[in-house]
MDAnalysis code that builds the backbone (N, CA, C; Angstrom):
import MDAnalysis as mda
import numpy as np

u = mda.Universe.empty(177, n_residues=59, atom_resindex=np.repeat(np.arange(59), 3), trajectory=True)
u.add_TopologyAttr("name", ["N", "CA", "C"] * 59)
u.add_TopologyAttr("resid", np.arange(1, 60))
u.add_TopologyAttr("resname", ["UNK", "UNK", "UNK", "UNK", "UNK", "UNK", "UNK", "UNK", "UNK", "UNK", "UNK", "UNK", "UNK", "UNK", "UNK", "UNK", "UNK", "UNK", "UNK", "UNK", "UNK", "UNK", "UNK", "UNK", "UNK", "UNK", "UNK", "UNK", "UNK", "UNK", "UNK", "UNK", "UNK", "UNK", "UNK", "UNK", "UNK", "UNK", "UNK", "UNK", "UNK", "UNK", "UNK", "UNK", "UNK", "UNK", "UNK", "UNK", "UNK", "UNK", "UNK", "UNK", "UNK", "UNK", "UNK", "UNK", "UNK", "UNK", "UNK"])
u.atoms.positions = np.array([
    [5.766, -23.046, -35.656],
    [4.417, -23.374, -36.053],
    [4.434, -23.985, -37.435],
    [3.681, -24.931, -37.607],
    [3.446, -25.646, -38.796],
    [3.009, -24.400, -40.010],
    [2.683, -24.384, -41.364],
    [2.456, -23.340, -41.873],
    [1.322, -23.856, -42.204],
    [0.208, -23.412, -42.296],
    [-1.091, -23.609, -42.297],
    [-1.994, -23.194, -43.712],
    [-2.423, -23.664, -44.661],
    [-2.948, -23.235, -45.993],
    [-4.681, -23.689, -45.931],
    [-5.538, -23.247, -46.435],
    [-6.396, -23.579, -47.115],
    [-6.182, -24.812, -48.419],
    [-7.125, -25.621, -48.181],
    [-7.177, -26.459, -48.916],
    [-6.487, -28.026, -48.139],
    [-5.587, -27.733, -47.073],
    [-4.203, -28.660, -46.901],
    [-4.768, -29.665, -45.955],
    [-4.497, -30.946, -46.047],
    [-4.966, -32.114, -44.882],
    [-3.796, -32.033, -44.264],
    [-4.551, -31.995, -43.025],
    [-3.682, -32.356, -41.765],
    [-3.905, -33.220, -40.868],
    [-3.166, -33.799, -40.142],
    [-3.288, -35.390, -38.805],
    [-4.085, -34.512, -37.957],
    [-4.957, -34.461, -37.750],
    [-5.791, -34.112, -36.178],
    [-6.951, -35.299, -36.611],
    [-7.714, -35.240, -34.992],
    [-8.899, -36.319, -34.905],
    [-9.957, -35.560, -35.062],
    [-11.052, -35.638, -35.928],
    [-12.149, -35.323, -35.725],
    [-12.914, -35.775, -34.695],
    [-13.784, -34.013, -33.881],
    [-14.042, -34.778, -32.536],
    [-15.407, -35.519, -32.698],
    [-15.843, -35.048, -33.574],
    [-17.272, -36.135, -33.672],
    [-17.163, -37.374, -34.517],
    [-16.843, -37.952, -35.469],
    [-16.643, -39.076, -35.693],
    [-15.163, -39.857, -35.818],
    [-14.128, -39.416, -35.166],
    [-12.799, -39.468, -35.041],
    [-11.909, -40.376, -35.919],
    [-12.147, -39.508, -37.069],
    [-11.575, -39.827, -38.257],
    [-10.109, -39.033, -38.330],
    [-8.947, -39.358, -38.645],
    [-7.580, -38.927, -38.181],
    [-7.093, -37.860, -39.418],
    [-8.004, -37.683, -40.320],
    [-6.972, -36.505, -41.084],
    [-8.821, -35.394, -41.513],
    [-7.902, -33.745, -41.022],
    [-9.040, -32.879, -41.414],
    [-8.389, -31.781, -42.300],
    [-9.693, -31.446, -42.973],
    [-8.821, -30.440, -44.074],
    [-9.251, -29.223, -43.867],
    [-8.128, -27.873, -43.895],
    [-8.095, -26.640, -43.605],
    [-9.272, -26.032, -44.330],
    [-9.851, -25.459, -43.820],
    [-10.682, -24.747, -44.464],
    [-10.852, -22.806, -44.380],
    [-9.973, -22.413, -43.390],
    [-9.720, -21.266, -43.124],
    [-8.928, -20.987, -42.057],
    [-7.979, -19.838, -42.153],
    [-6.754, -19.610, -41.028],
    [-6.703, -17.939, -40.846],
    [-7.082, -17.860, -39.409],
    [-7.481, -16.508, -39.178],
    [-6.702, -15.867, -38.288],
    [-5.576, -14.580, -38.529],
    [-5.101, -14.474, -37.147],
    [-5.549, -13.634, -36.006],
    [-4.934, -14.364, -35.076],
    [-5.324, -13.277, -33.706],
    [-4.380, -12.622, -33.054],
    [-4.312, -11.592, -32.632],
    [-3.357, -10.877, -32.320],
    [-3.777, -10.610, -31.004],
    [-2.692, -10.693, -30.051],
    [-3.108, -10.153, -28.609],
    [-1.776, -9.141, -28.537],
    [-1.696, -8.841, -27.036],
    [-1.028, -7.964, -26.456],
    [0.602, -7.693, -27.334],
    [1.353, -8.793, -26.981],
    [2.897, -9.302, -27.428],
    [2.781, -10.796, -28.212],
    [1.784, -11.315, -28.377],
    [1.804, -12.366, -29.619],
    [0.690, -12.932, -30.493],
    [0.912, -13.403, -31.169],
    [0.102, -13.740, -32.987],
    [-0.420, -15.079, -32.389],
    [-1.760, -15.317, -32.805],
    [-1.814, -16.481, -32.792],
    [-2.538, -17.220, -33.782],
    [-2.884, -18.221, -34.507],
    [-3.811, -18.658, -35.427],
    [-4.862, -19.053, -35.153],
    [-6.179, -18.940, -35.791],
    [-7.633, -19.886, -35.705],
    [-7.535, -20.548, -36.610],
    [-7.231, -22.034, -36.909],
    [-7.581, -22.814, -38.100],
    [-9.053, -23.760, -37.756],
    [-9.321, -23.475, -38.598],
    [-10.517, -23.616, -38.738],
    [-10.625, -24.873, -39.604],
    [-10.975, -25.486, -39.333],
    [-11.238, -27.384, -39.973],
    [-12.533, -27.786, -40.526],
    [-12.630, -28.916, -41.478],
    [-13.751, -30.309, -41.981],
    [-13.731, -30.995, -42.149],
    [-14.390, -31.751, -41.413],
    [-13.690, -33.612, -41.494],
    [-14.433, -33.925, -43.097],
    [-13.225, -34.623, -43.672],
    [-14.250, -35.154, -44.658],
    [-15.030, -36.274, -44.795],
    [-15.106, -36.692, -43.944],
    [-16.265, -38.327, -43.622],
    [-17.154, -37.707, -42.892],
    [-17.561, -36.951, -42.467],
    [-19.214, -36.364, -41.424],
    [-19.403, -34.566, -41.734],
    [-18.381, -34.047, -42.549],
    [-18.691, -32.935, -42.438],
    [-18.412, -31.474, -41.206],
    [-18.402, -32.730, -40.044],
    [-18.339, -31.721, -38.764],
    [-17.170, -30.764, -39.157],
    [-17.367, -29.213, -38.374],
    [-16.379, -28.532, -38.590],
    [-15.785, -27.726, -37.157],
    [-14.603, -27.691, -36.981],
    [-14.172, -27.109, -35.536],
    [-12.853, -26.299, -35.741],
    [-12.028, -25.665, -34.748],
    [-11.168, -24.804, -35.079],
    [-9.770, -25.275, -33.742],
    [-8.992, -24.637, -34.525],
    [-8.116, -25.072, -33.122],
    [-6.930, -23.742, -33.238],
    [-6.506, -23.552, -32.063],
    [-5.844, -22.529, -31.917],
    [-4.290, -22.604, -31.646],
    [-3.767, -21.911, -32.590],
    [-2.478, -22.123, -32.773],
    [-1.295, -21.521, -32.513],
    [-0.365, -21.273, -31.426],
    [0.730, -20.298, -31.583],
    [1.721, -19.603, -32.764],
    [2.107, -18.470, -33.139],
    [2.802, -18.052, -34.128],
    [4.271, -19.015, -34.054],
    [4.534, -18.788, -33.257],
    [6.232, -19.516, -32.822],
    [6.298, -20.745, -31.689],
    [6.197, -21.382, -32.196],
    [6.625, -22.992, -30.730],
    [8.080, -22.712, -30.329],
])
């Protein structure tokens, strides 16, 4: 897994005005049964929109 920070731009598309770099705005974990997983949580900075995407501990 990529390491994920607050503050950090990353390549994803924003899905509402699909602008190619969004910046972290919070990383939350989730824990299930036998594995970790991340909520990063995103803001595009050209529209504001904000969305999350879910991330495995280990690829």
């Amino acid at each position: 897994m990529q390491k994920y920070e607050v503050g950090q731009t990353i390549k994803e598309r924003c899905t509402s005005c699909l602008h190619n770099n969004l910046k972290v705005i919070k990383v939350v974990p989730k824990e299930f049964e036998d594995k970790v997983a991340y909520v990063v949580w995103t803001q595009c900075p050209e529209c504001g929109n904000n969305d999350h995407i879910l991330t495995p501990q280990d690829l």
